[in-house]
C-alpha positions as CSV (number, residue, x, y, z in Angstrom):
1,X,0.0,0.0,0.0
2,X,1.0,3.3,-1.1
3,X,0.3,6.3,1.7
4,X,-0.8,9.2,0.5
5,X,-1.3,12.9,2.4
6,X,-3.5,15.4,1.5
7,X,-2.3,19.1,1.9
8,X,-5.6,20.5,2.1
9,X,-8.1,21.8,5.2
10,X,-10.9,20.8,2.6
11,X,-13.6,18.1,4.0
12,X,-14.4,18.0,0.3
13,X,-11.5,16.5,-0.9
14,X,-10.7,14.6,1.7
15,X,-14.9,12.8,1.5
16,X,-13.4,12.4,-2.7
17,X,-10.6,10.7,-1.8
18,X,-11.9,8.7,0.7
19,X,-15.3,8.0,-1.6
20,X,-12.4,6.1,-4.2
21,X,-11.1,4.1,-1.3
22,X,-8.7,6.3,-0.4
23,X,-7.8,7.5,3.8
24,X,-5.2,10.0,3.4
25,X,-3.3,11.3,6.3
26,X,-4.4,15.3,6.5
27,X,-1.3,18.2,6.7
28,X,-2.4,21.3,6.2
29,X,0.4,23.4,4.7
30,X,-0.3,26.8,6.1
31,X,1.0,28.5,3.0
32,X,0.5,32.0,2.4
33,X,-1.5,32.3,-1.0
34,X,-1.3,35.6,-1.4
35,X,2.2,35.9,-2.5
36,X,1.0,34.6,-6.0
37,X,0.0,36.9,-7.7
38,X,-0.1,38.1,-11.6
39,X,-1.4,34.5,-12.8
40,X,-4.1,33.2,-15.2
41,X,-6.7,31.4,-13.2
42,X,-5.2,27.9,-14.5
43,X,-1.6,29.0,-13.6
44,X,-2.7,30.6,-10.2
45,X,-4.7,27.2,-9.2
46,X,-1.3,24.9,-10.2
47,X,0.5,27.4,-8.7
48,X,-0.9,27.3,-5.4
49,X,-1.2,23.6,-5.2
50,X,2.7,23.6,-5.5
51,X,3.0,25.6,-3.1
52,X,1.1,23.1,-0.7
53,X,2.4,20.4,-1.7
54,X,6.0,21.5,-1.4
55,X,5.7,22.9,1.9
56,X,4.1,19.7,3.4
57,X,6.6,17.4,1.6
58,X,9.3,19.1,2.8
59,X,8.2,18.0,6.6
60,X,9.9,15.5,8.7
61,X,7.3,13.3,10.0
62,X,5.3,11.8,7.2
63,X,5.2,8.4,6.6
64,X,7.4,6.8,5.0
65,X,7.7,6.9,1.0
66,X,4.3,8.6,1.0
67,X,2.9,10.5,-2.0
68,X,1.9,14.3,-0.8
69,X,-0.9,15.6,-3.0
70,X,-1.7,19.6,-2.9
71,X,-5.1,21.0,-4.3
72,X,-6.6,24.2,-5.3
73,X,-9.2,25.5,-7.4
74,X,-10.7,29.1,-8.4
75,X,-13.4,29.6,-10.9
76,X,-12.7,31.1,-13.9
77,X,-15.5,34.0,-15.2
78,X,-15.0,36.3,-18.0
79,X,-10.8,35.3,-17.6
80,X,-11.0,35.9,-13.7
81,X,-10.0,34.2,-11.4
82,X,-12.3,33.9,-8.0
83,X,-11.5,31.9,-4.9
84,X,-13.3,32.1,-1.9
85,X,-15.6,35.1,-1.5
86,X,-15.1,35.4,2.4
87,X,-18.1,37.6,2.9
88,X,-21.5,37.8,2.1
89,X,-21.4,40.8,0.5
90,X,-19.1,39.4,-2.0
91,X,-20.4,35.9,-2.4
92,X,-23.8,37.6,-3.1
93,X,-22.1,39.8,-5.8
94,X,-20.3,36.6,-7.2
95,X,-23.5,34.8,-7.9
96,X,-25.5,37.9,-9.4
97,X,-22.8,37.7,-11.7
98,X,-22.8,34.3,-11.9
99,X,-26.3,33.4,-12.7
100,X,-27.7,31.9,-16.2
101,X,-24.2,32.1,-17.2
102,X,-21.4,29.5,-17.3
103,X,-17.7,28.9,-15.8
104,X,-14.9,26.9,-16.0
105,X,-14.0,25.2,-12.6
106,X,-9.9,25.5,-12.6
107,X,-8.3,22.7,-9.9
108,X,-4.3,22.9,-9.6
109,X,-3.2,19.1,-8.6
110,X,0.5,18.8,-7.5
111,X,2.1,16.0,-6.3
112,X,5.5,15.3,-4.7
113,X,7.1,11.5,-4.1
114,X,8.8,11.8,-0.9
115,X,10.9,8.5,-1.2
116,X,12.4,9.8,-5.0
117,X,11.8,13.6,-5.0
118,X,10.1,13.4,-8.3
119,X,6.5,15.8,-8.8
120,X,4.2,16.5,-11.2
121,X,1.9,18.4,-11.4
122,X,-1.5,19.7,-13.9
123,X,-4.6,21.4,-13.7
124,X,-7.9,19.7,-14.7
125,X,-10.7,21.9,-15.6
126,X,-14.2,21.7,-15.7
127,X,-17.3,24.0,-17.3
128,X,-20.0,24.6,-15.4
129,X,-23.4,25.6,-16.1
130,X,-25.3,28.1,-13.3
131,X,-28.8,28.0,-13.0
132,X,-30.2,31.5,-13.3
133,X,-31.3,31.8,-10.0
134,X,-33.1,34.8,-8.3
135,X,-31.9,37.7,-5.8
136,X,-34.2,35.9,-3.1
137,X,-32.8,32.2,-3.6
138,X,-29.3,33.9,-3.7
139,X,-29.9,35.8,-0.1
140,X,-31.2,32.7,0.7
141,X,-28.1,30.4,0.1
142,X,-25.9,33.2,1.0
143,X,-27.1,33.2,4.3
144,X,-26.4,29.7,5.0
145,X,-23.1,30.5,4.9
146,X,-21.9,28.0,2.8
147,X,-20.6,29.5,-0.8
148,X,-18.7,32.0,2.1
149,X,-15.7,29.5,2.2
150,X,-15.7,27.8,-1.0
151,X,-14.3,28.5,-4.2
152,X,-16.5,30.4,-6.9
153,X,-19.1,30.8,-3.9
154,X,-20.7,27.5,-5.1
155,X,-20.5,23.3,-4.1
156,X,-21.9,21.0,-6.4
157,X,-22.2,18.6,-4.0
158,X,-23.7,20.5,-1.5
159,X,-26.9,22.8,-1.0
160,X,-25.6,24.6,-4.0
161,X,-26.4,21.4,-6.2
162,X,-29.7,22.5,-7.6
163,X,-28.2,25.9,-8.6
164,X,-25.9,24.0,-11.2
165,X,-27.9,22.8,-13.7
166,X,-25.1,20.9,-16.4
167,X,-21.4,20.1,-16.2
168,X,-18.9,19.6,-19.0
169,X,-16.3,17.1,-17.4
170,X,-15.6,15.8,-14.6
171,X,-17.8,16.1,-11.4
172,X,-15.0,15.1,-8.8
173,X,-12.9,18.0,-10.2
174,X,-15.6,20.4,-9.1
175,X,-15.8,19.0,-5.4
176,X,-12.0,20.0,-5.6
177,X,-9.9,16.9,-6.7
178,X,-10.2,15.1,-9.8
179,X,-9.4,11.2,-9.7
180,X,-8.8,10.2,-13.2
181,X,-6.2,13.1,-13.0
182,X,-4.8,11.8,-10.2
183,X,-4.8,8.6,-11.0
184,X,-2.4,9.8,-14.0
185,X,-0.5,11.5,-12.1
186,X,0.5,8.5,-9.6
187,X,0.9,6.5,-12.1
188,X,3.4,9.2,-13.7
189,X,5.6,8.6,-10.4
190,X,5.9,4.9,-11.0
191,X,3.0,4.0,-8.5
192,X,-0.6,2.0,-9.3
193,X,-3.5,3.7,-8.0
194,X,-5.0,0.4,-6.6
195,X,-2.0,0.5,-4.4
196,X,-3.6,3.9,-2.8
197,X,-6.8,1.8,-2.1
198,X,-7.2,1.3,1.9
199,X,-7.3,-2.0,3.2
200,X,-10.8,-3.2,3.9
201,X,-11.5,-2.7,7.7
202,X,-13.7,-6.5,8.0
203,X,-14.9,-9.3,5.7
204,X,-17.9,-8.3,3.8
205,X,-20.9,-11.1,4.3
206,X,-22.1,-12.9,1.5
207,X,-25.8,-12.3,1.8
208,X,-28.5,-14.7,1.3
């Protein structure tokens, strides 16, 4: 079995991985994201999961030949780039823009072999089609809080779900990490993604 570490605070990725058998051990890197700046949204979401990944790879205590995998994504509208609104004020602004229209879901993947040094790294990207939703359903969701803390002020996956009504590849990339990218990736190192696969915790019955 092949240990991998996710470098990300996100319950989202970390339910994806763990959805495709997958129990990562969870590092948040702490990096300050800010200092990139200047960058098209796909360079700015590989960017940043570099960063990640980097920082947590270069850490002492991880296990032992494990595979550290750093994630980020921004939502590209009319060539900008928009992380996490962080207020309600902007996230309500974000999706009056956002409405009836349609945006490309950029997620920077990035990921460092600690027992050879190697990394790769891509970004996967995915359109997305936005309901066109009114000011009332949009104070609404706003108010849960939820788009507040996410990137493009949406989740697919979430209470946001019925405010998306098409996407144009894939749906894991949206949550925030896309698997058949991934699953390149590994195998780009040298590694099988089966090897990632937890072992099963007990025997499964046979029914009947």
């Amino acid at each position: 079995m092949t240990h991998l570490v996710l470098a990300s605070a996100s319950p989202a990725r970390l339910a994806t991985l763990r959805s495709a058998g997958i129990e990562p051990t969870v590092i948040v890197s702490g990096v300050d994201e800010s200092q990139l700046t200047g960058l098209s949204p796909v360079e700015l979401a590989r960017g940043l999961a570099e960063l990640k990944s980097a920082a947590v790879a270069a850490r002492a205590d991880l296990p032992a030949g494990a595979l550290v995998l750093g994630c980020d994504s921004v939502l590209e509208l009319d060539g900008e780039a928009l992380g996490k609104p962080g207020d309600p004020q902007t996230a309500t602004q974000r999706w009056q823009a956002m409405r009836g229209r349609s945006a490309v879901l950029q997620s920077g993947h990035s990921l460092h072999d600690t027992a050879t040094g190697r990394h790769v790294s891509a970004t996967a990207s995915t359109t997305v089609h936005f309901a066109d939703v009114t000011d009332d359903e949009i104070a609404a969701y706003v108010a849960t809080g939820e788009p507040l803390h996410v990137a493009g002020a949406f989740t697919v996956d979430g209470l946001g779900g019925a405010f998306v009504t098409g996407i144009e590849g894939d749906f894991h990339n949206v949550v925030g990490v896309s698997l058949p990218l991934l699953r390149t990736m590994v195998a780009d190192l040298g590694h099988r993604w089966v090897d990632l696969w937890a072992p099963p915790t007990g025997s499964r019955g046979s029914g009947g």
